[in-house]
Structure formats: C-alpha cells, structure tokens
PASEBA-1860 file (N, C-alpha, C; in nm, 3 decimals):
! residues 226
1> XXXXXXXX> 4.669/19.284/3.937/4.670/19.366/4.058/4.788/19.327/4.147 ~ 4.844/19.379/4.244/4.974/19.389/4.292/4.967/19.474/4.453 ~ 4.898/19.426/4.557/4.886/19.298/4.581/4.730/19.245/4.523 ~ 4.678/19.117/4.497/4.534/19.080/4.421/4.474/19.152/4.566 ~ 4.355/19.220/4.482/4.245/19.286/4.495/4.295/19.443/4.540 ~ 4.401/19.491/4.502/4.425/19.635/4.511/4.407/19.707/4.391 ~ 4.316/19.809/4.410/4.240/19.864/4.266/4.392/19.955/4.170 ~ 4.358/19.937/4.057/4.469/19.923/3.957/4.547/19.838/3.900
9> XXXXXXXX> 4.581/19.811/3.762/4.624/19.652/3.713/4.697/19.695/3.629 ~ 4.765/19.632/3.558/4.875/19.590/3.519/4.920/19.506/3.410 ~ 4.963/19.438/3.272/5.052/19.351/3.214/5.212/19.323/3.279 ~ 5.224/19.316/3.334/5.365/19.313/3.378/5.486/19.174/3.305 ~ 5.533/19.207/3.270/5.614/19.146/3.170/5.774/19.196/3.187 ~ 5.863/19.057/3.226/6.004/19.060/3.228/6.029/18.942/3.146 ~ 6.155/19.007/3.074/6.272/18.892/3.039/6.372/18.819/3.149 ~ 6.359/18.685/3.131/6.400/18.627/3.262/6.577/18.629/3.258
17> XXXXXXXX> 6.628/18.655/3.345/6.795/18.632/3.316/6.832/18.514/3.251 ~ 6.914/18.457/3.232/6.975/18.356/3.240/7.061/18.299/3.364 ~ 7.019/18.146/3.392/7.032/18.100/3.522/7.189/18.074/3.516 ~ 7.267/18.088/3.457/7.439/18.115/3.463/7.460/18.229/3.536 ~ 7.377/18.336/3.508/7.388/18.461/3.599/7.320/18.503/3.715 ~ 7.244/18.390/3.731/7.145/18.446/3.916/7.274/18.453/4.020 ~ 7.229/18.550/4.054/7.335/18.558/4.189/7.285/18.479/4.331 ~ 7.358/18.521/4.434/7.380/18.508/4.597/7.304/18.570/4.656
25> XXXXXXXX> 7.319/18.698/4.623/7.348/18.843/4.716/7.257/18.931/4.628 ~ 7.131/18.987/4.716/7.064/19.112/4.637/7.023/19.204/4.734 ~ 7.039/19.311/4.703/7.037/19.449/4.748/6.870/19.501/4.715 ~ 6.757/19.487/4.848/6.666/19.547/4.799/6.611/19.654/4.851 ~ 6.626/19.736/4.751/6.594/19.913/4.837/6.467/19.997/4.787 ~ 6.381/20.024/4.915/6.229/20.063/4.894/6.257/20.179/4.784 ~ 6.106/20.136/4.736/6.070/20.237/4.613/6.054/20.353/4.724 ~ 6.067/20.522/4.670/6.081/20.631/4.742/5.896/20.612/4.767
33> XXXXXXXX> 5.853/20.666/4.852/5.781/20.765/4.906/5.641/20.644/4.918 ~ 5.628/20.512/4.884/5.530/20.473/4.951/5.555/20.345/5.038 ~ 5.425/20.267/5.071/5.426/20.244/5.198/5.502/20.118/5.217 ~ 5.506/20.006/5.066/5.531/19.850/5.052/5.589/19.835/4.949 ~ 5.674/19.737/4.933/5.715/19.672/4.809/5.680/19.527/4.816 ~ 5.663/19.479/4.734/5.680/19.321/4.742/5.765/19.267/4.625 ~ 5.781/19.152/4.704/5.928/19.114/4.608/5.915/18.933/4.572 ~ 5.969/18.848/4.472/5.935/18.718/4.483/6.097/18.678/4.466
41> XXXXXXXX> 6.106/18.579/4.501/6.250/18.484/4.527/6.231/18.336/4.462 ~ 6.281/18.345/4.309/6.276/18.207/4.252/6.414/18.115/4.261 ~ 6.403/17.945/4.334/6.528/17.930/4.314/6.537/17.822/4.182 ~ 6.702/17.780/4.141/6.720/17.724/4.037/6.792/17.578/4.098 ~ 6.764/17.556/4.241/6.834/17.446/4.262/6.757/17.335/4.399 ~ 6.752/17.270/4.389/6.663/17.235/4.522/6.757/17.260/4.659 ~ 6.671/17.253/4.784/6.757/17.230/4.895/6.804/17.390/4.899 ~ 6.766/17.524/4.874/6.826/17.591/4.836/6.752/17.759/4.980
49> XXXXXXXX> 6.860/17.762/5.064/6.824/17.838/5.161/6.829/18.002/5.140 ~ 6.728/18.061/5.157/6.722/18.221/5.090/6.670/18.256/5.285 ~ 6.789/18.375/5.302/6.725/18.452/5.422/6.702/18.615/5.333 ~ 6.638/18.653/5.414/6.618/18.808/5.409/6.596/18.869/5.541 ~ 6.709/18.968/5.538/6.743/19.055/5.672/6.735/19.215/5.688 ~ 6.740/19.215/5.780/6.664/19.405/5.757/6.571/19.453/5.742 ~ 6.464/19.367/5.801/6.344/19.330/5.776/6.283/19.440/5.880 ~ 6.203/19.558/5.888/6.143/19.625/5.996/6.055/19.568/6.085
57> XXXXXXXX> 5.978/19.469/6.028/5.870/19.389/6.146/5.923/19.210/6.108 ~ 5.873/19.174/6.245/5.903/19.054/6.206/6.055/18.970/6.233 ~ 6.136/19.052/6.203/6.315/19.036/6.254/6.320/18.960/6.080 ~ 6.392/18.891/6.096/6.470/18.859/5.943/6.404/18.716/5.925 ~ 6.408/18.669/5.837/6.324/18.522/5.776/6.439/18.473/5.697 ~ 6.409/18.331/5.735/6.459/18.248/5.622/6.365/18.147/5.558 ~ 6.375/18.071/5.439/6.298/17.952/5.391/6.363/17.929/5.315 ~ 6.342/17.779/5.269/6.376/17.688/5.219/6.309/17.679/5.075
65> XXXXXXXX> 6.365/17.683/4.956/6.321/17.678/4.795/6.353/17.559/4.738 ~ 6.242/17.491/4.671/6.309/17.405/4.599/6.337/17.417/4.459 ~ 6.355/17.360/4.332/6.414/17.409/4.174/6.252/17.423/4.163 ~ 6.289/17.574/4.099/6.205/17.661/4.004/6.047/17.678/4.133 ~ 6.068/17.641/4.270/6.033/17.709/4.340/5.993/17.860/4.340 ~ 5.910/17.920/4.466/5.945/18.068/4.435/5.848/18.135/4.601 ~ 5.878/18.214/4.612/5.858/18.283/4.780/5.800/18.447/4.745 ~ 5.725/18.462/4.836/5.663/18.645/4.784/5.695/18.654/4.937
73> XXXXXXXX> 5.713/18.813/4.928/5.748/18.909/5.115/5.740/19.035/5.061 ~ 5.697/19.090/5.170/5.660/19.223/5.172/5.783/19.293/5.213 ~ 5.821/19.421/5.213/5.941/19.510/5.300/5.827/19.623/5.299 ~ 5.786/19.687/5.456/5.732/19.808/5.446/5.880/19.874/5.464 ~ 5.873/19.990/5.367/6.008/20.121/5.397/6.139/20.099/5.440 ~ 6.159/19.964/5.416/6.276/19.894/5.432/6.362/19.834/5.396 ~ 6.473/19.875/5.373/6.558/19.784/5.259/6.629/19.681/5.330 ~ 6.714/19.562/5.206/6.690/19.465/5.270/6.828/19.378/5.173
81> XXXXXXXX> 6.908/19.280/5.288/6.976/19.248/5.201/6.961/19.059/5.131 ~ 6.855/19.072/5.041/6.879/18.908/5.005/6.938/18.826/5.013 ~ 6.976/18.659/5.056/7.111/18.612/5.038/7.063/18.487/5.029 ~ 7.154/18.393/4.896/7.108/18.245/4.938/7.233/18.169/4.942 ~ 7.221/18.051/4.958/7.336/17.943/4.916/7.364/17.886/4.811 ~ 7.264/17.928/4.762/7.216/17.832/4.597/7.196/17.974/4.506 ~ 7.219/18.005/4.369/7.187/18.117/4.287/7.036/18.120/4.269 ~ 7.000/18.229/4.313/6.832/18.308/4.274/6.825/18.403/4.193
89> XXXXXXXX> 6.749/18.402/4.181/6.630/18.544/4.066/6.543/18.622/4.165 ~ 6.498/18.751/4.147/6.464/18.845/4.279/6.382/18.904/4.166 ~ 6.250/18.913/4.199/6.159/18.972/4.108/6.111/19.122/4.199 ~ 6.130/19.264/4.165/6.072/19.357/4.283/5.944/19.396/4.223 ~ 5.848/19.440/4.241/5.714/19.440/4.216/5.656/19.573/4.285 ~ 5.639/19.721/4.216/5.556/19.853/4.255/5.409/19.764/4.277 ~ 5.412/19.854/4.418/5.219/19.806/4.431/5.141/19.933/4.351 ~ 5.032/19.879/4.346/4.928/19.974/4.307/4.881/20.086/4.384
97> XXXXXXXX> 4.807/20.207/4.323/4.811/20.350/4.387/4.722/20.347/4.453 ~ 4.641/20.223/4.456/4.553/20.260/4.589/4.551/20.197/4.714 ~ 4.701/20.116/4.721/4.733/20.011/4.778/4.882/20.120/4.839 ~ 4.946/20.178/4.791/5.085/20.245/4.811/5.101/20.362/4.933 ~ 4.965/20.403/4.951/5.016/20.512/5.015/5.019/20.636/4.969 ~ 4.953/20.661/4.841/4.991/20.766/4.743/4.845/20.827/4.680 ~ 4.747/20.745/4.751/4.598/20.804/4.728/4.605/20.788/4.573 ~ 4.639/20.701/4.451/4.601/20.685/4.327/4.749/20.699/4.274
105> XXXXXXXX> 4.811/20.761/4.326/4.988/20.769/4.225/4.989/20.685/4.224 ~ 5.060/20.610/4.094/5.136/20.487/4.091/5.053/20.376/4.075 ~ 5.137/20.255/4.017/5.065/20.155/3.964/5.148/20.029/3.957 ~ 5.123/19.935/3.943/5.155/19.831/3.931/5.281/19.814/3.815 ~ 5.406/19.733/3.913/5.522/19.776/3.768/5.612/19.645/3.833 ~ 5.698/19.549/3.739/5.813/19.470/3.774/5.916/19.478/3.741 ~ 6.012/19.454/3.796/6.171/19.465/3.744/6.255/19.304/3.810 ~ 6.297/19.279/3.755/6.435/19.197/3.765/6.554/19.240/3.835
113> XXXXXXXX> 6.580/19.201/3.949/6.738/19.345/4.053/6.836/19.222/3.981 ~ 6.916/19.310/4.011/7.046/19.231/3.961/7.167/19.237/4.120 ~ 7.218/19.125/4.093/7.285/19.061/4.204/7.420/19.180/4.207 ~ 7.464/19.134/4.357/7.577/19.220/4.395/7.689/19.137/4.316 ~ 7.664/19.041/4.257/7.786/18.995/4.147/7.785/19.046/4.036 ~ 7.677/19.138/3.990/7.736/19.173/3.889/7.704/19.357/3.833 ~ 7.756/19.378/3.906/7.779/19.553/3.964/7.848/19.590/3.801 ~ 7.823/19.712/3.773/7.862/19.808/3.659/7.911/19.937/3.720
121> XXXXXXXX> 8.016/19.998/3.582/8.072/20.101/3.665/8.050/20.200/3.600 ~ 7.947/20.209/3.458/7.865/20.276/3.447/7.731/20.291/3.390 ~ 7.603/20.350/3.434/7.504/20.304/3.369/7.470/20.421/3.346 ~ 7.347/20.436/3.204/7.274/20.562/3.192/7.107/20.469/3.180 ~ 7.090/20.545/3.289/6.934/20.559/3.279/6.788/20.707/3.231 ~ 6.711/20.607/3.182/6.637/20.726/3.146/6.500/20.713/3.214 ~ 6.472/20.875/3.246/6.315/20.910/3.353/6.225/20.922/3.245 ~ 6.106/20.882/3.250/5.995/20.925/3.144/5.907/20.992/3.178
129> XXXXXXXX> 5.896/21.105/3.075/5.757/21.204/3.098/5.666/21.133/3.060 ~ 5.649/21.034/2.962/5.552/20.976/2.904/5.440/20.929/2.978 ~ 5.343/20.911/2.920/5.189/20.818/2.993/5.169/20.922/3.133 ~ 5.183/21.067/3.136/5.125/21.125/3.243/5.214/21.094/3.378 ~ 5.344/21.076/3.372/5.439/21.019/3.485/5.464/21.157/3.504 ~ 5.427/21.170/3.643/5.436/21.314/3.751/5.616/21.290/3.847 ~ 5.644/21.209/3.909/5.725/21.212/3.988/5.875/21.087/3.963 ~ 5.991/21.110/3.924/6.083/21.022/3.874/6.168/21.005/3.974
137> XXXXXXXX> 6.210/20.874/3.972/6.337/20.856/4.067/6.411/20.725/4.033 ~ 6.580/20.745/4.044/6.672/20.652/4.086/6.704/20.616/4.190 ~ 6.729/20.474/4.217/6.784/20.412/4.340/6.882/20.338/4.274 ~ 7.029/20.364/4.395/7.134/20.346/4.375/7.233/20.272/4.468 ~ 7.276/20.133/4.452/7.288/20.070/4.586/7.487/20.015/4.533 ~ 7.570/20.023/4.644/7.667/20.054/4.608/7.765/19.958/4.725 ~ 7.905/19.960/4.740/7.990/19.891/4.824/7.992/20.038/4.961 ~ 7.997/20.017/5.008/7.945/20.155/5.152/8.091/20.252/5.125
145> XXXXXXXX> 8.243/20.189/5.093/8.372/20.242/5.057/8.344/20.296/4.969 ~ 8.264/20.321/4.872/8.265/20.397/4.712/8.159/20.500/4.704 ~ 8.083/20.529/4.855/7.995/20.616/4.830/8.043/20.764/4.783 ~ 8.159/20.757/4.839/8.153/20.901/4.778/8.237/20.972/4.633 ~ 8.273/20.811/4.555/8.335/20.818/4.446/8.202/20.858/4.319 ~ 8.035/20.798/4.371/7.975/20.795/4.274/7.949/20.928/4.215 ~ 7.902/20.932/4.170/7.830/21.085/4.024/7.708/21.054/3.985 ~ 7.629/21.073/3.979/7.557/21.154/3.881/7.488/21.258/3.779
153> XXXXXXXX> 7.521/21.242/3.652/7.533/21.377/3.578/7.669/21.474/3.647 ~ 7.774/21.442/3.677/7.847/21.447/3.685/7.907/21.529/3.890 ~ 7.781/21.479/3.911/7.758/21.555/4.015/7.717/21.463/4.160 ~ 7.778/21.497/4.286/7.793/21.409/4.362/7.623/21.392/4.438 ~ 7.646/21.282/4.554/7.524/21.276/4.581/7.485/21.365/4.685 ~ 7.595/21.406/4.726/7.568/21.523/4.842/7.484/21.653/4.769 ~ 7.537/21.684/4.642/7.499/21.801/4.590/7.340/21.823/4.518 ~ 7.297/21.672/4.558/7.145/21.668/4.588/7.096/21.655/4.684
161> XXXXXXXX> 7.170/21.754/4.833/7.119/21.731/4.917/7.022/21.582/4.984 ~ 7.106/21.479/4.943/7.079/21.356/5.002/7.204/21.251/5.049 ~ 7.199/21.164/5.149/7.340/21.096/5.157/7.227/20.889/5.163 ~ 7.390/20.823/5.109/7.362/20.704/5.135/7.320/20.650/5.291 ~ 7.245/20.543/5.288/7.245/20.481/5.428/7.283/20.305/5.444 ~ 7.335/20.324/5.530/7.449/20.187/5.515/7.305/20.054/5.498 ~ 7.387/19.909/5.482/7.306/19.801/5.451/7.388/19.685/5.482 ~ 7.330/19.602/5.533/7.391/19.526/5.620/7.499/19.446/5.743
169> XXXXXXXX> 7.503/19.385/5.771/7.554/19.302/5.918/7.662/19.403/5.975 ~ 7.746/19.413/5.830/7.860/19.502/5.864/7.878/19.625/5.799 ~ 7.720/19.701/5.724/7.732/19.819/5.690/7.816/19.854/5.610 ~ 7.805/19.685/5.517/7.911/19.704/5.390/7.893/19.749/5.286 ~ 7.742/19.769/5.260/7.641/19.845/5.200/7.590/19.943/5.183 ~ 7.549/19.990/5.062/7.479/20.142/5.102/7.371/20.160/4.967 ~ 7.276/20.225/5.039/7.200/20.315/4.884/7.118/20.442/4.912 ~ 7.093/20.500/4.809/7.021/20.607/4.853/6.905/20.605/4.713
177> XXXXXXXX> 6.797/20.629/4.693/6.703/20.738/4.631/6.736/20.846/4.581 ~ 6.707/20.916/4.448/6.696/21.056/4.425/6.587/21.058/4.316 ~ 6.524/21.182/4.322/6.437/21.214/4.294/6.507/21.314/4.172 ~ 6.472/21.281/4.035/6.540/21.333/3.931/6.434/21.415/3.830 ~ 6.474/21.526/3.774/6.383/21.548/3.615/6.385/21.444/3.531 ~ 6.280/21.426/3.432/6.311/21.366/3.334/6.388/21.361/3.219 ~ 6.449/21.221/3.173/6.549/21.245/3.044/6.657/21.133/3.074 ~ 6.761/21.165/3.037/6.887/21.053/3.064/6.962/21.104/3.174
185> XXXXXXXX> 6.975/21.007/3.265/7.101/21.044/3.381/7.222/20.933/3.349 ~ 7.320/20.982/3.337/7.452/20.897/3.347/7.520/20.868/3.486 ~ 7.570/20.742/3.543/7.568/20.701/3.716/7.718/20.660/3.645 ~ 7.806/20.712/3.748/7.929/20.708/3.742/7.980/20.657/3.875 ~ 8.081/20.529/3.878/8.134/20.473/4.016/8.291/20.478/3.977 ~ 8.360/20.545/4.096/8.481/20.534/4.086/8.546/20.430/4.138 ~ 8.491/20.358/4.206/8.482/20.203/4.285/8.480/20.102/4.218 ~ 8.406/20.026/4.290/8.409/19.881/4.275/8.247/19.838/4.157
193> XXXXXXXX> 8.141/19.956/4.132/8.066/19.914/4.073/7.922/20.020/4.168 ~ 7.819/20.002/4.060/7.686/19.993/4.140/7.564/19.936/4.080 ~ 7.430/19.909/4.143/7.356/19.895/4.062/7.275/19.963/4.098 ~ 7.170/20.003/4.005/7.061/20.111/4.008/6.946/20.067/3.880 ~ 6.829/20.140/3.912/6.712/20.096/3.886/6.649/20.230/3.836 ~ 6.551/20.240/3.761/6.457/20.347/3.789/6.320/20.333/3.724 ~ 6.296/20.432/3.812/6.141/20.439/3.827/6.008/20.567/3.819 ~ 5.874/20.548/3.797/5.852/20.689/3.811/5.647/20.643/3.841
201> XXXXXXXX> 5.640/20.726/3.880/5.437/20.750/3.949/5.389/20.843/3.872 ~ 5.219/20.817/3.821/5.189/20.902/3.779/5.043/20.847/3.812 ~ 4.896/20.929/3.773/4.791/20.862/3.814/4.747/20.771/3.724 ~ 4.763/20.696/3.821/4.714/20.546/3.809/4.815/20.479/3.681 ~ 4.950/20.540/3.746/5.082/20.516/3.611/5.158/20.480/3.680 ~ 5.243/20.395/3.586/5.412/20.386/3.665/5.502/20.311/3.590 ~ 5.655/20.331/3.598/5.705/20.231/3.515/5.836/20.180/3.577 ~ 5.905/20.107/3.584/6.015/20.054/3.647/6.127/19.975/3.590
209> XXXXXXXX> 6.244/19.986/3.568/6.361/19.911/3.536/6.481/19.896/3.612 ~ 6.536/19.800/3.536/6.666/19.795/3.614/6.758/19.877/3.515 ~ 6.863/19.911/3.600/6.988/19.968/3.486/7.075/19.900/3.451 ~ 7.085/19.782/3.422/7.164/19.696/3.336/7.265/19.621/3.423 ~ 7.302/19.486/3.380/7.388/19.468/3.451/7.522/19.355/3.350 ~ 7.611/19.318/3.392/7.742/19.277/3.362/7.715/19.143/3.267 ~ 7.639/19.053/3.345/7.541/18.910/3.285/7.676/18.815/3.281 ~ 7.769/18.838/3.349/7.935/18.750/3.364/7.797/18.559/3.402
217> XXXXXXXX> 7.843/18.470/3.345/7.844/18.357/3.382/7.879/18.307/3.479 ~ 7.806/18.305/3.594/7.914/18.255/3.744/7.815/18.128/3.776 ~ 7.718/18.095/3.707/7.666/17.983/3.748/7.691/17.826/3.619 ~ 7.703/17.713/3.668/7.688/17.622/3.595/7.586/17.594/3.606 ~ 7.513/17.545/3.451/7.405/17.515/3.443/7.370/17.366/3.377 ~ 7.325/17.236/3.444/7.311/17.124/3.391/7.172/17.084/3.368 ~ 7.228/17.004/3.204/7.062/16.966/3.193/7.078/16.823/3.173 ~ 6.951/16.779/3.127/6.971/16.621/3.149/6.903/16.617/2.991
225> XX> 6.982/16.434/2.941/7.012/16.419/2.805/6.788/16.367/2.760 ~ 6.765/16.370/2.649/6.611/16.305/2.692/6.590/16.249/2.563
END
C-alpha cells in the first residue's frame, strides 16, 4: 500500500542504478491530476545533506542522511527541485486510488528519476492500453533555455495546447505534463537534454517509468578489501 493503509496494493519492484551514477540534482514533477506523490531519498555516503525546495506547505526542508540511509516526503501538486552534496537515488512512488484524489483511478506504482546529470537528447516512450489503463501521460522536465527546442512526435509543446512552468531559485528549470494516446511517443531536445517519465491510471491500475537515462559514471565508488 502507498501510503500503508490506503486501500489498493501493489509489488513494486525497481532495478537499483548504479552508485557511480546517483546524481546531485533531481527534478521532481507531480504526477498529472492527483492530489500527492511521495518520494524516498537514499544516500550512498554518510554526513550527506539532501534539501528539497518548492515545497507548497511547510517552506523547503533539509536533513541529514547517513550511507545507505533513506528519507520519505510528500509533495502535494508540487514540483520540486532535489539537491544534495553527496550523490543520491530518488525513488518517486504513485499513491493508491483511494488515497489520490481520483475516487479508485490509479494505483500504486515506482520509478527511479534520473538526475539532472544525466539528461538525453532523445527518448521514446511508450503509453499502455494494457491491464484496463484509461488515462496516459508524459512528464517532461528540461533546462528552462530549451523549452521551446523540444518535440514530441514531432510536434511542439505548444501545439498541445500546454506550456512549461519554470523550476527553481533561478527558474533554470522547467517541465510540463501531457496527456497522450496510447503507443510510442518519440521526445526530441534540440538543447542541452531532457528527462521524462511515463505513466498511466486505470481502475484500481497504474504503471510508471522512467525514460532512460545516459548512466555516464560521475561517481567514485570505494569498497573495502575483507
């Protein structure tokens, strides 16, 4: 259950990155149309400071992680920009449909976000009709300069009548939601990169991914001899 004791459940099952690739910096942008997300913050190093800002209630938080530590927070309808000193893992977590806001849509689902280090410049994602999934969507989070280089299906984001909304201190950020048919969408950046996710509700359904990311090595990783 997601949050425990919200009716509807779940197996939820990720492959964990590799800790060469946890990033800094994560971009977290509400699932469309309900009320919460929750999210967990594992770190890989002790001593290791994670804020989260953009927070709608509350003002922004920070805490303190120690190795293989880990932190849960809520964002109601709010996106949010992660950040640590030390490289993390960002687990995002769909609540359940009777917990969401959605009177039974939707269900319990996890994904793995991938850090603003390691942005792609192009991904194809796919929406599923499968298992009774009624409503599909991509979220697409980007450098705020490249919003209007992106595409999808070859087609801008204006021409889905939707625009980005900036993300953080200095609105260096941006993402938007769209609400897609099902099948394959191809995400095209003429920029610097993006990352994107997708997702979809159905009763008492749901499923969630990330759209891939770069997996560049920016972390050293030490172990000890035994």
């Amino acid at each position: 259950q997601v949050p425990n004791g919200c009716g509807n459940r779940d197996n939820l099952l990720e492959q964990m990155y590799p800790v060469e690739t946890w990033g800094r910096e994560f971009i977290a942008v509400p699932s469309a149309l309900v009320t919460e997300d929750i999210y967990r913050v594992i770190a890989s190093e002790n001593n290791t400071r994670v804020s989260v800002e953009g927070q709608n209630s509350g003002g922004n938080q920070t805490f303190l992680l120690s190795a293989g530590q880990w932190r849960e927070f809520r964002l109601n309808r709010n996106p949010s920009l992660i950040l640590s000193d030390k490289p993390i893992n960002v687990a995002h977590f769909l609540v359940g449909g009777l917990c969401n806001g959605l009177n039974g849509l939707g269900d319990p689902s996890m994904l793995m976000l991938n850090s603003n280090a390691q942005l792609r410049d192009t991904v194809t994602l796919f929406n599923s009709p499968f298992q009774n999934i009624l409503r599909n969507f991509i979220n697409i989070a980007c450098r705020s300069r490249d919003t209007a280089s992106i595409t999808v299906d070859g087609r801008t984001i204006a021409s889905f009548s939707q625009s980005f909304r900036s993300l953080g201190p200095g609105g260096e950020y941006a993402f938007v939601s769209l609400e897609l048919g099902a099948g394959a969408h191809t995400l095209i950046s003429g920029g610097c990169g993006l990352i994107a996710s997708a997702y979809g509700y159905g009763q008492a359904e749901s499923y969630a991914y990330g759209g891939g990311a770069n997996f560049y090595k920016i972390n050293s990783v030490q172990t000890e001899d035994g």
